[in-house]
Backbone as a chain_set.jsonl record, in Angstrom:
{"seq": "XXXXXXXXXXXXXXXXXXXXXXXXXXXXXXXXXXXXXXXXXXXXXXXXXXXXXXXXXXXXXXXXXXXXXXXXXXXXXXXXXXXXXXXXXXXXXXXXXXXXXXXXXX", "coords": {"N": [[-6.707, 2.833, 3.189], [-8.62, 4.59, 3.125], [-10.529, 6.583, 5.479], [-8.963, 7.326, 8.535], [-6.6, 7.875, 7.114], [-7.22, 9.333, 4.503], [-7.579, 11.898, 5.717], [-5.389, 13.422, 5.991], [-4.608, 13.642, 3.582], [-4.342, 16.482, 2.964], [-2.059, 18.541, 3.866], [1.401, 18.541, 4.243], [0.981, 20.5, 1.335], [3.679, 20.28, -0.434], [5.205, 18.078, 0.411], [3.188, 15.893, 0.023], [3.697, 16.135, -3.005], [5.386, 14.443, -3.416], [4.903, 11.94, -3.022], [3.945, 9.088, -3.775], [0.931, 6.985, -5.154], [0.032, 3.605, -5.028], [-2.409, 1.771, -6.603], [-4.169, -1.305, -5.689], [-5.804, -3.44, -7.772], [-8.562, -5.376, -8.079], [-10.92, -7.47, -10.509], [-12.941, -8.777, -9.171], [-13.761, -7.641, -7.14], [-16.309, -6.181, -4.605], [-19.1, -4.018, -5.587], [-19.345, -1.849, -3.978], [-16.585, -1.363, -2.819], [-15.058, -0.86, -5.223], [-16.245, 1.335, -5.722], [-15.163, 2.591, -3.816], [-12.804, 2.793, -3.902], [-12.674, 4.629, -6.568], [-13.587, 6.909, -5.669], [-11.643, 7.554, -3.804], [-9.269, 7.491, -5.605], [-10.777, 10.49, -6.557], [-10.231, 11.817, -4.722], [-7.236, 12.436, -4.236], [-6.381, 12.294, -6.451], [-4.042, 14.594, -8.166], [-3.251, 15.765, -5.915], [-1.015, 13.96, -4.64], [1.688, 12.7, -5.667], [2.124, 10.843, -7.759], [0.262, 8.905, -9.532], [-1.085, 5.544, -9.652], [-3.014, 2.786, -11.088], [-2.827, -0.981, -10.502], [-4.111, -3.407, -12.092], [-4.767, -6.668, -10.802], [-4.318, -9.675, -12.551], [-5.099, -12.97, -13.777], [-7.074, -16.023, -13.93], [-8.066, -17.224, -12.087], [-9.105, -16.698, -8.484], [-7.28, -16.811, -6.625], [-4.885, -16.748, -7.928], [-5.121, -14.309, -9.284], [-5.016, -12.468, -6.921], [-2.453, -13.801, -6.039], [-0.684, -12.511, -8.307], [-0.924, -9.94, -7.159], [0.317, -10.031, -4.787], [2.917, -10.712, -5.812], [3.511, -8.731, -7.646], [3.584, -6.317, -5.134], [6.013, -7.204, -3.743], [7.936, -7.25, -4.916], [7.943, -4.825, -5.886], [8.804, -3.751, -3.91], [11.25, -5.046, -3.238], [12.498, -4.013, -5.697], [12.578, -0.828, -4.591], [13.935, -1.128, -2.491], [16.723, -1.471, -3.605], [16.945, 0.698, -5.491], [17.2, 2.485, -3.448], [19.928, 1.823, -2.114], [19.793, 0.208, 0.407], [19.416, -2.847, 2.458], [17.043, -5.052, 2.017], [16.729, -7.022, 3.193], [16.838, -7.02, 6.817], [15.201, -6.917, 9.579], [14.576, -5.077, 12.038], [12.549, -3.357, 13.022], [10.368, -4.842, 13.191], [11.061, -7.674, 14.388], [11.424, -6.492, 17.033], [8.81, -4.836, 17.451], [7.23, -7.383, 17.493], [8.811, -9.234, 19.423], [7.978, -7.42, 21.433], [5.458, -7.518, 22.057], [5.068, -10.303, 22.913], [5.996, -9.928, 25.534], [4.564, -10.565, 28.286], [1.339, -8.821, 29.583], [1.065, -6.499, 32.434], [-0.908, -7.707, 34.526]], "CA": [[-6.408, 4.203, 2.89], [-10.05, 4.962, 3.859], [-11.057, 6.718, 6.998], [-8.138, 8.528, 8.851], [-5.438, 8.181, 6.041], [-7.479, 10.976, 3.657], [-7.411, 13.222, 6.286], [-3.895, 13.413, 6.161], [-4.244, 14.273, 1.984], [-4.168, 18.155, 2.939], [-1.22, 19.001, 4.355], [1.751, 19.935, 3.391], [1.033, 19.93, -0.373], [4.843, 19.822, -1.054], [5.378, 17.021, 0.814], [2.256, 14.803, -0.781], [3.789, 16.038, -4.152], [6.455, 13.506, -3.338], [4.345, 10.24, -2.678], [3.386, 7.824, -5.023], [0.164, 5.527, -4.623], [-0.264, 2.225, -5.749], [-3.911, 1.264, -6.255], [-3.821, -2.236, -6.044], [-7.259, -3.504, -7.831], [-9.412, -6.471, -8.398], [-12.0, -7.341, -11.085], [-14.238, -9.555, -8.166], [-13.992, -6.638, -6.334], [-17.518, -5.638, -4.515], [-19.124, -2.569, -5.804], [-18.998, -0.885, -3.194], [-15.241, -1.626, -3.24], [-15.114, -0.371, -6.266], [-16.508, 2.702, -5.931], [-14.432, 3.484, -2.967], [-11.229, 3.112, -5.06], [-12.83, 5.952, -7.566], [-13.723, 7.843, -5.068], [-10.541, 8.057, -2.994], [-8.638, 8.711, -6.819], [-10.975, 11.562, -6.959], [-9.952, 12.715, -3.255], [-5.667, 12.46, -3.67], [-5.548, 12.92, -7.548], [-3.559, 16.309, -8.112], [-2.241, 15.779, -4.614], [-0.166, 12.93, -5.117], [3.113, 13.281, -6.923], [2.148, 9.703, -8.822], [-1.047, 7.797, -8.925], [-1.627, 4.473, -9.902], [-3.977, 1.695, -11.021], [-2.586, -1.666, -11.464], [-4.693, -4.781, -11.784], [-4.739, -8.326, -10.637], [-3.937, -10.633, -13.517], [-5.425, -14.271, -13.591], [-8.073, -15.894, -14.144], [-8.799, -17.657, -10.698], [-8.931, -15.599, -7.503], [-5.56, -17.032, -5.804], [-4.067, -15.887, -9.158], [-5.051, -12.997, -8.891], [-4.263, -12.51, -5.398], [-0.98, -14.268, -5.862], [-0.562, -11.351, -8.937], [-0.989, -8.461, -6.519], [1.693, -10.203, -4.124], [3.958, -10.599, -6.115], [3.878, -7.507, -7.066], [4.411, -5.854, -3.749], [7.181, -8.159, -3.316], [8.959, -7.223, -6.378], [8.233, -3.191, -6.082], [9.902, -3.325, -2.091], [12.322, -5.063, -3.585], [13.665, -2.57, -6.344], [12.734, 0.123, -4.344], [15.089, -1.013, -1.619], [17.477, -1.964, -4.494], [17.59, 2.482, -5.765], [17.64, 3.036, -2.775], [20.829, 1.116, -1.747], [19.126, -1.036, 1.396], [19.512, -4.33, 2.334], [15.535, -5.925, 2.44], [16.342, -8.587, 4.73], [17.074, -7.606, 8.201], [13.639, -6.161, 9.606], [14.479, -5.473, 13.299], [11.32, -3.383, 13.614], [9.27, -5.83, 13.267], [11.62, -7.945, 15.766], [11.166, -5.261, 17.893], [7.425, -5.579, 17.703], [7.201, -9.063, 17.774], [9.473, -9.21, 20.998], [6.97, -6.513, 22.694], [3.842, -8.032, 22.062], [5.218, -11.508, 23.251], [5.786, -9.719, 26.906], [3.072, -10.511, 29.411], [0.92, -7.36, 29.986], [1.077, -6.543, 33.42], [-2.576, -7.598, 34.699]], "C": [[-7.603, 5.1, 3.17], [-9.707, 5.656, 5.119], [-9.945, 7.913, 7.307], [-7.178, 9.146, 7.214], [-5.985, 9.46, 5.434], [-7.652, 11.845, 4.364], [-6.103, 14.244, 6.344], [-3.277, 13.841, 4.901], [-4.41, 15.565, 1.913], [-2.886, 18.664, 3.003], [0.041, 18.232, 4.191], [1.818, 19.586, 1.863], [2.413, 19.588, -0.834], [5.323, 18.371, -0.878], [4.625, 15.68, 0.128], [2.903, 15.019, -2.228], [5.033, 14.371, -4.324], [6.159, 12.015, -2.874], [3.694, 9.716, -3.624], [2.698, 6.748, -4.709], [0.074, 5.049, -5.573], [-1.321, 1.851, -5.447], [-3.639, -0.141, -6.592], [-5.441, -3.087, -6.428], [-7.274, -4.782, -8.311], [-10.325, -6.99, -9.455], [-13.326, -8.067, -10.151], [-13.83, -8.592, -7.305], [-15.245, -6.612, -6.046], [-17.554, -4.641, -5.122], [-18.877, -1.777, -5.441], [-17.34, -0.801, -2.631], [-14.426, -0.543, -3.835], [-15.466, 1.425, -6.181], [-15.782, 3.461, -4.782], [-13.383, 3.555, -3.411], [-11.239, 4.423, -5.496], [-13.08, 7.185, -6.919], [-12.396, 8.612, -3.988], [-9.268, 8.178, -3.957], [-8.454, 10.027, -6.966], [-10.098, 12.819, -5.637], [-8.479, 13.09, -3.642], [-5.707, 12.563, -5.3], [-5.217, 14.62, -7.576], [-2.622, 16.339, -6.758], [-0.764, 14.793, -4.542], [0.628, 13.323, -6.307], [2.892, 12.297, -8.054], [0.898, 9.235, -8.127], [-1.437, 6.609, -9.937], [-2.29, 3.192, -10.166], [-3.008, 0.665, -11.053], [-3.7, -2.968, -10.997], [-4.674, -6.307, -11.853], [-4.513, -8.645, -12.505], [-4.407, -12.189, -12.825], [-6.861, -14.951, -14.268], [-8.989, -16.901, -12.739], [-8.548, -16.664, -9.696], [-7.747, -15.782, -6.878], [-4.953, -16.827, -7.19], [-3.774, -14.891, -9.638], [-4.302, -12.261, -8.194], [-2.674, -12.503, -5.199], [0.035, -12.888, -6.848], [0.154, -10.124, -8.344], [0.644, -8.855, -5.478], [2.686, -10.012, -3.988], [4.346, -9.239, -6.649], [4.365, -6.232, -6.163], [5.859, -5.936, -3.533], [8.531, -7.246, -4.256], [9.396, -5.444, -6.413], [9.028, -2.622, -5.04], [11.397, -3.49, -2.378], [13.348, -4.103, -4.613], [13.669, -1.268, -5.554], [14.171, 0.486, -3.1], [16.563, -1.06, -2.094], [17.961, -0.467, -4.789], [17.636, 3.059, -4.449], [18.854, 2.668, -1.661], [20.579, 0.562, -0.128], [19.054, -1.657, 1.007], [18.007, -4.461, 3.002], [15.113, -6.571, 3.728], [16.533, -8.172, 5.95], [15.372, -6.388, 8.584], [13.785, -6.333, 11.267], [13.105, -4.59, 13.749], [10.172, -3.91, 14.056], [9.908, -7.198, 14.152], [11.184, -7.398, 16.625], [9.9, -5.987, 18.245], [6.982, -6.8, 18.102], [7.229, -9.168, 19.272], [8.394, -8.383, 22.183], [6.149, -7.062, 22.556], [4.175, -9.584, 22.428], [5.546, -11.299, 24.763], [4.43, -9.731, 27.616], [2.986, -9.022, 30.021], [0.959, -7.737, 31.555], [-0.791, -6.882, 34.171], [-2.85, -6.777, 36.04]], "O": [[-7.455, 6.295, 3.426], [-8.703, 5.351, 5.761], [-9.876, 9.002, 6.738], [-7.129, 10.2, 6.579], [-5.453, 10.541, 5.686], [-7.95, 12.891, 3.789], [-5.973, 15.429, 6.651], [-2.122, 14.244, 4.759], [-4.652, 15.998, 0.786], [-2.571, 19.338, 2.023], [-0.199, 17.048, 3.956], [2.472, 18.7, 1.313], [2.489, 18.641, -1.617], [5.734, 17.639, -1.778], [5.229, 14.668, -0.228], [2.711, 14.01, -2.907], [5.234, 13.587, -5.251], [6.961, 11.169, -2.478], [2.746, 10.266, -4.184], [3.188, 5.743, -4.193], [0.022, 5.514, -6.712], [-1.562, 1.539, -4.281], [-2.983, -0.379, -7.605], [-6.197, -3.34, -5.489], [-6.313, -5.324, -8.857], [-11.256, -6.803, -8.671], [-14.506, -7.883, -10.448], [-13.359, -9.208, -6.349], [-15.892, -6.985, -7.025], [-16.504, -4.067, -5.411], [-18.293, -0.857, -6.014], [-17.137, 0.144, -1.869], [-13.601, 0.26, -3.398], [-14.847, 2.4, -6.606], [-15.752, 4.69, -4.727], [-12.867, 4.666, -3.301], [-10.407, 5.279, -5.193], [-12.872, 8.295, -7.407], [-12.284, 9.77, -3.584], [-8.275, 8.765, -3.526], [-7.465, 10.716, -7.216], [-9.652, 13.967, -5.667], [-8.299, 14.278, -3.376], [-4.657, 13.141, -5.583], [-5.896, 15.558, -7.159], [-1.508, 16.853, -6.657], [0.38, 15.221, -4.382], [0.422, 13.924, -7.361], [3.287, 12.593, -9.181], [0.542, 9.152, -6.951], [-2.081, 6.847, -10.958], [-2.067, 2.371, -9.276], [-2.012, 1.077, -11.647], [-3.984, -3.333, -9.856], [-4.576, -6.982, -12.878], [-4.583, -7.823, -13.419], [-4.155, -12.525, -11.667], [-7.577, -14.317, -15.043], [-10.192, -17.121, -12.597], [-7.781, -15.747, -9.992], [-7.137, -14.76, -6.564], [-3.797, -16.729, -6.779], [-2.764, -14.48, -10.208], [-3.31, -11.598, -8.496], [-1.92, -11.739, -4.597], [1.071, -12.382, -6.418], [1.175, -9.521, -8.672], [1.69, -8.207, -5.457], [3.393, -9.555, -3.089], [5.333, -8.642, -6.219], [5.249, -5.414, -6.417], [6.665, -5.053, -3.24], [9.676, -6.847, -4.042], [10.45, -4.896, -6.732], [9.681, -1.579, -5.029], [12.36, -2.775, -2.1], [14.477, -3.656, -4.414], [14.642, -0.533, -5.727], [14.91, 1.441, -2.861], [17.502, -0.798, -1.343], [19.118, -0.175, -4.486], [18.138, 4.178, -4.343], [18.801, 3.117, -0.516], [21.63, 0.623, 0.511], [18.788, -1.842, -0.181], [17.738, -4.114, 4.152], [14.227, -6.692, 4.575], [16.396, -9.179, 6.644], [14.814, -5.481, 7.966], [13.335, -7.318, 11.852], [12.517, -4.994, 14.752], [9.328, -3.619, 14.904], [8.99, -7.841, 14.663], [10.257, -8.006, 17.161], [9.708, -7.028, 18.873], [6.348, -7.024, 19.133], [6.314, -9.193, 20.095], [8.144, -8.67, 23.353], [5.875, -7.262, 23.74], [3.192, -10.251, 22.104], [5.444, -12.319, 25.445], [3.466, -8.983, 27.451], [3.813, -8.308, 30.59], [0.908, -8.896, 31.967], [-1.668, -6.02, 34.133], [-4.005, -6.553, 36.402]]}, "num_chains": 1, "name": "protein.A"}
């Protein structure tokens, strides 16, 4: 979310009022990690229609990890769930696939 993405937290404020981030955090996070989280809060809070922390759970790092996953997993899934989509068929990423498995022309 670094780099280009916050350039993109200006414009059009109505529009950002209507997006909702998910910070997805660590406690073995680096510092400097860390402080880019708080710092890219400070950038998109107020802009953002929703902003949220949530953190790993575990107490090993693939437990963690596995935590955050499943999470993901679980939030695509209800979201595709209110928003009456079916999850499973993913031809964009077919799509993709299929193009990047054509030989570039050399």
């Amino acid at each position: 979310m670094n780099h280009n993405e916050l350039v993109g937290w200006r414009y059009p404020a109505d529009a950002l009022q209507k997006i909702g981030v998910l910070l997805l955090r660590d406690k073995g996070d680096h510092p400097q990690v860390q402080r880019r989280f708080e710092l890219t809060k400070e950038i998109i809070s107020g802009k953002a229609g929703a902003l949220h922390e949530v953190w790993s759970e575990g107490e090993s790092l693939l437990a963690r990890v596995m935590s955050l996953i499943y999470l993901g997993d679980y939030v695509s899934l209800y979201l595709s769930y209110l928003n009456r989509a079916d999850p499973t068929p993913v031809e964009v990423i077919d799509y993709l696939k299929s193009q990047l498995s054509v030989a570039e022309p050399v």
